[in-house]
Each structure stands twice: as C-alpha cells, then as structure tokens.
NUVEXMI-805041 format. One record per residue (C-alpha): residue number from 1; residue in one letter; z, y, x. Coordinates in nm, 4 decimals. Each point is the difference from the previous one (the first is absolute). Example, Ala and Ser with C-alpha at 12.3 -4.5 7.8 and 13.67 -1.06 7.14 Angstrom:
2
<1,A,<0.7800,-0.4500,1.2300>>
<2,S,<-0.0660,0.3440,0.1370>>
This chain:
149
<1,X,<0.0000,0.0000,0.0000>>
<2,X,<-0.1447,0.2969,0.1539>>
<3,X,<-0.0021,0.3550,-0.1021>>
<4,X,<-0.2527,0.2060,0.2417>>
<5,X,<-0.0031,0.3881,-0.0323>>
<6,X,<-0.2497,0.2426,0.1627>>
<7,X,<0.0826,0.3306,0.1024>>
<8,X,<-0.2657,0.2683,0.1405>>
<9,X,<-0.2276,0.2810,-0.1308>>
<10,X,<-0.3020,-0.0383,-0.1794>>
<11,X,<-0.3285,-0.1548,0.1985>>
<12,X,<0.2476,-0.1572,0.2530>>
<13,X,<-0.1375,-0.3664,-0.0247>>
<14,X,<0.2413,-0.1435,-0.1875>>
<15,X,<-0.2344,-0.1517,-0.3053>>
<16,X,<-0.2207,-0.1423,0.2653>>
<17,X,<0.3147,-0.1459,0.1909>>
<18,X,<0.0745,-0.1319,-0.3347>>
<19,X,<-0.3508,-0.1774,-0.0472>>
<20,X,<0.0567,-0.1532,0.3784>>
<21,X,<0.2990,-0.1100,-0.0268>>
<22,X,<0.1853,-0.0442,-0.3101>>
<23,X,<-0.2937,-0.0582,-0.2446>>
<24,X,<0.0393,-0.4033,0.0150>>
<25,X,<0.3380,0.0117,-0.0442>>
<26,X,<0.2190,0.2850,-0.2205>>
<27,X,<-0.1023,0.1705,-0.3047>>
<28,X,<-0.0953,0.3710,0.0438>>
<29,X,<0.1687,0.2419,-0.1820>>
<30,X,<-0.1734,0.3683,0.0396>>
<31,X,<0.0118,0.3205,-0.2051>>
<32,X,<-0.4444,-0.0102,0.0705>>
<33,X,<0.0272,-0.3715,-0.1866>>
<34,X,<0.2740,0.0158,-0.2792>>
<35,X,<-0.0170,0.4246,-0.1002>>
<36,X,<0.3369,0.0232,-0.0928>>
<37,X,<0.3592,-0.0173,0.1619>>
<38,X,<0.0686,-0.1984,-0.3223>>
<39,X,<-0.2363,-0.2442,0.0305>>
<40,X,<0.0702,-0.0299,0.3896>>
<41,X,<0.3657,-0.0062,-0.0973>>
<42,X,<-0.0842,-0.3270,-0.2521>>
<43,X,<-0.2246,-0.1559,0.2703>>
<44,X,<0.2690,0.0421,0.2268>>
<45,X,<0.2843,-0.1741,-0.2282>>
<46,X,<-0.2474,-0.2810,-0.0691>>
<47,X,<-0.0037,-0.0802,0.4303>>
<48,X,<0.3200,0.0436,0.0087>>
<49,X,<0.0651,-0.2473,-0.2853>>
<50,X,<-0.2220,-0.2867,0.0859>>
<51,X,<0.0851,0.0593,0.3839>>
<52,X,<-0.3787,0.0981,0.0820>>
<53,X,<-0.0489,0.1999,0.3231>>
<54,X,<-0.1336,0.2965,-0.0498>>
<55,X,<-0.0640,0.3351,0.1992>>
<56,X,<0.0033,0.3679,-0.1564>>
<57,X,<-0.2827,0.1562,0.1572>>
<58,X,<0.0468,0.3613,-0.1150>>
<59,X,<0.0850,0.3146,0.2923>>
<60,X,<0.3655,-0.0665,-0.0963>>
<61,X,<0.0997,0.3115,0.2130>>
<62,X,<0.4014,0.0587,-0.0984>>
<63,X,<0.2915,-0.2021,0.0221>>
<64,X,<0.0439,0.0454,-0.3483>>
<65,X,<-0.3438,-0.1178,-0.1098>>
<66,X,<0.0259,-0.2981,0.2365>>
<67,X,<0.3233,-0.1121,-0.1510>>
<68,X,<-0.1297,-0.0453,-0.3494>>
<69,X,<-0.1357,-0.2941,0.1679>>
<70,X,<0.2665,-0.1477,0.2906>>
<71,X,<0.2867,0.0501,-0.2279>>
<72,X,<-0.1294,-0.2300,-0.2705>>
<73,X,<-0.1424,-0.2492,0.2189>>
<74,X,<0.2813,-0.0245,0.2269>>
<75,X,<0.2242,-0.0665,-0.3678>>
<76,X,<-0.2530,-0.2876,-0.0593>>
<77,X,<0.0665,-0.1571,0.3236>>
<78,X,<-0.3973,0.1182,0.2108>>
<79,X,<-0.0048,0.0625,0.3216>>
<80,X,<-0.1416,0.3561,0.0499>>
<81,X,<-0.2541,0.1396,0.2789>>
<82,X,<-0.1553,0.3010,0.0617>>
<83,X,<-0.2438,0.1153,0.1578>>
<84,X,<-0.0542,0.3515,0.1247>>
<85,X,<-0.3556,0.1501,0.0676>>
<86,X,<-0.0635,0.2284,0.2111>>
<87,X,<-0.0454,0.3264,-0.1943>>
<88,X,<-0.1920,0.2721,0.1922>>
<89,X,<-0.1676,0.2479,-0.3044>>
<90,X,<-0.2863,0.1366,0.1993>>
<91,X,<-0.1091,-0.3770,0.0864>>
<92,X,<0.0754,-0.1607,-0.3320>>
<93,X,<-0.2163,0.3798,-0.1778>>
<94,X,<-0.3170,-0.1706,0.2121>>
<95,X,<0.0500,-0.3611,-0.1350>>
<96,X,<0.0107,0.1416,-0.3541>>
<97,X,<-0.3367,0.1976,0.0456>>
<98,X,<-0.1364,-0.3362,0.1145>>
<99,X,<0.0647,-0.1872,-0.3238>>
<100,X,<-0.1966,-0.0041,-0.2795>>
<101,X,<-0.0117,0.3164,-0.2322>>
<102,X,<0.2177,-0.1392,-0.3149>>
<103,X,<0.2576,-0.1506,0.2767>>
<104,X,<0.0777,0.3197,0.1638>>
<105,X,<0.3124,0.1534,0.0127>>
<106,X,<0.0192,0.3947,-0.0699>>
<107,X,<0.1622,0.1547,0.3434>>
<108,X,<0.2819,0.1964,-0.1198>>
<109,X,<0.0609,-0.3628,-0.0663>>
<110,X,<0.0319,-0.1503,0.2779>>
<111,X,<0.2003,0.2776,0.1646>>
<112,X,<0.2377,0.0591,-0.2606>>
<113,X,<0.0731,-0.3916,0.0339>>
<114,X,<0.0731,0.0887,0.3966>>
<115,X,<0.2466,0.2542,-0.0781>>
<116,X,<0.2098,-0.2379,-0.2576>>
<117,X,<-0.0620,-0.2634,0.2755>>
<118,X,<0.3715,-0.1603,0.1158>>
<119,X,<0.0009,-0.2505,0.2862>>
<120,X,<0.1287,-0.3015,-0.1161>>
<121,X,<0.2753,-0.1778,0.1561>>
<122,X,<0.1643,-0.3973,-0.0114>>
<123,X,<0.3189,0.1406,-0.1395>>
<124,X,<-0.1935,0.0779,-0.3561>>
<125,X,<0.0409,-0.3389,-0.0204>>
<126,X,<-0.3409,-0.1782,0.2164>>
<127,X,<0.0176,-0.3311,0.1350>>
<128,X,<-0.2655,0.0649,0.2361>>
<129,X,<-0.1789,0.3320,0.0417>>
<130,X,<-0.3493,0.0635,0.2122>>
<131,X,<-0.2000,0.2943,0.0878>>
<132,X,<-0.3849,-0.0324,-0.0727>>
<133,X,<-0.2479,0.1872,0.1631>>
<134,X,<-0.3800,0.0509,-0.0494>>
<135,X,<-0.2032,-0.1450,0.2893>>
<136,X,<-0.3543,0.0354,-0.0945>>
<137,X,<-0.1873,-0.0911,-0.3331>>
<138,X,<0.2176,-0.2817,-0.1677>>
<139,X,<0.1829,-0.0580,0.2738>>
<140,X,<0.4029,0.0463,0.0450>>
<141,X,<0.3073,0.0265,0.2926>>
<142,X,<0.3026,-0.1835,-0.1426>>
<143,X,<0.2721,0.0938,0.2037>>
<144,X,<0.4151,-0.0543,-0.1025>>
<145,X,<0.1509,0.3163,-0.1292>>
<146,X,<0.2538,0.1976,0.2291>>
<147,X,<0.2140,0.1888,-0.1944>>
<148,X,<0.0910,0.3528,0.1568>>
<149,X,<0.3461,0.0439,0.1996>>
C-alpha cells in the first residue's frame, strides 16, 4: 500500500514521470483527469479503501495541500513518498510553450504556483522523499532528498 505524491510547478515533468514509471502500477489521481477536488477526493477514498497504490500527480505546492493526502493515507496504514521536482519558472515557461496549444498553461500560472511553492520535508509525514530533475526530453535525475539544516 503505497501513497505517492508529486510536488513541483507546472511543466516540471511530473505527468511524464508518471507515464514512465508509475503507469503499470498505481492509479493516477490528477486535477487534468478527475476536474474536481471532489471527485479527486472520492477517487482518493476508493485507493485508500481497497488498498490500491496510487500517486496524486497535481503541483501540490503547500504543506497544507500535501496533507490532504499523507494524513489520510498514513490513517489507512500507506506508506507515503514524495517526490520533489525541480521547479525553476523560466525553464518550466519554455516547456509549456512547447506543448500543444489546448495543454498550455497561462504564465501568471506557472509563476504564481512558484511563489506558493513550499519545499517539502520527511517530517510532513514521507516515508521516502526524492528530488527529480529534468535531463533532456523524457528523461529524469532521481536523486534522495536532503532536507535543509
């Protein structure tokens, strides 16, 4: 039982992460997919029910917003981890101009994403906790968080 949460700005990867890595294996719950926080919210209770791994791909920038996820699956016994991509606006504004039209992100955005942006930390309650960074087209750097001193 596995609870996966991304954090990160918009155009960061972390769909296409999702597609590489997780797509065989836990449901996908996303604000792009489901439309509303209630019907991610029901998803959500459904994983958590029938023990299905799962992974909230959404920018989940706050503590707060992140813990409407840990808090419940850490009740229902998952273990939670996160992974943090790396979240530089002026790089992630060129990725969004290179997707399609309809799949574009306004800027304002993706910056005002950046400023609500909180680096998470293993005492919100992760089991394990990674920073991702963009390589190249489709590819990623995993590397183990290190939480600031």
């Amino acid at each position: 039982m596995q609870l996966v949460v991304f954090c990160g700005i918009q155009a960061t990867g972390k769909s296409t992460f999702y597609q590489q890595r997780f797509f065989h294996s836990h449901v996908r719950l996303s604000l792009d997919l489901l439309r509303t926080r209630h019907r991610e919210q029901r998803l959500l209770q459904v994983c958590l029910e029938t023990q299905m791994r799962c992974v909230v791909d959404n920018t989940n920038p706050t503590r707060a917003e992140r813990a409407t996820y840990i808090a419940p699956a850490r009740a229902a016994g998952f273990g939670v981890v996160g992974y943090f991509f790396q979240s530089v606006a002026a790089e992630a504004l060129v990725r969004n101009r290179q997707r399609p039209v309809e799949r574009q992100i306004p800027d304002q955005g993706i910056r005002a994403t950046r400023n609500r942006l909180e680096l998470p930390s293993r005492a919100e309650g992760f089991d394990e906790l990674y920073f991702v960074r963009v390589l190249g087209k489709q590819e990623f750097e995993l590397t183990d968080w290190q939480d600031e001193i």
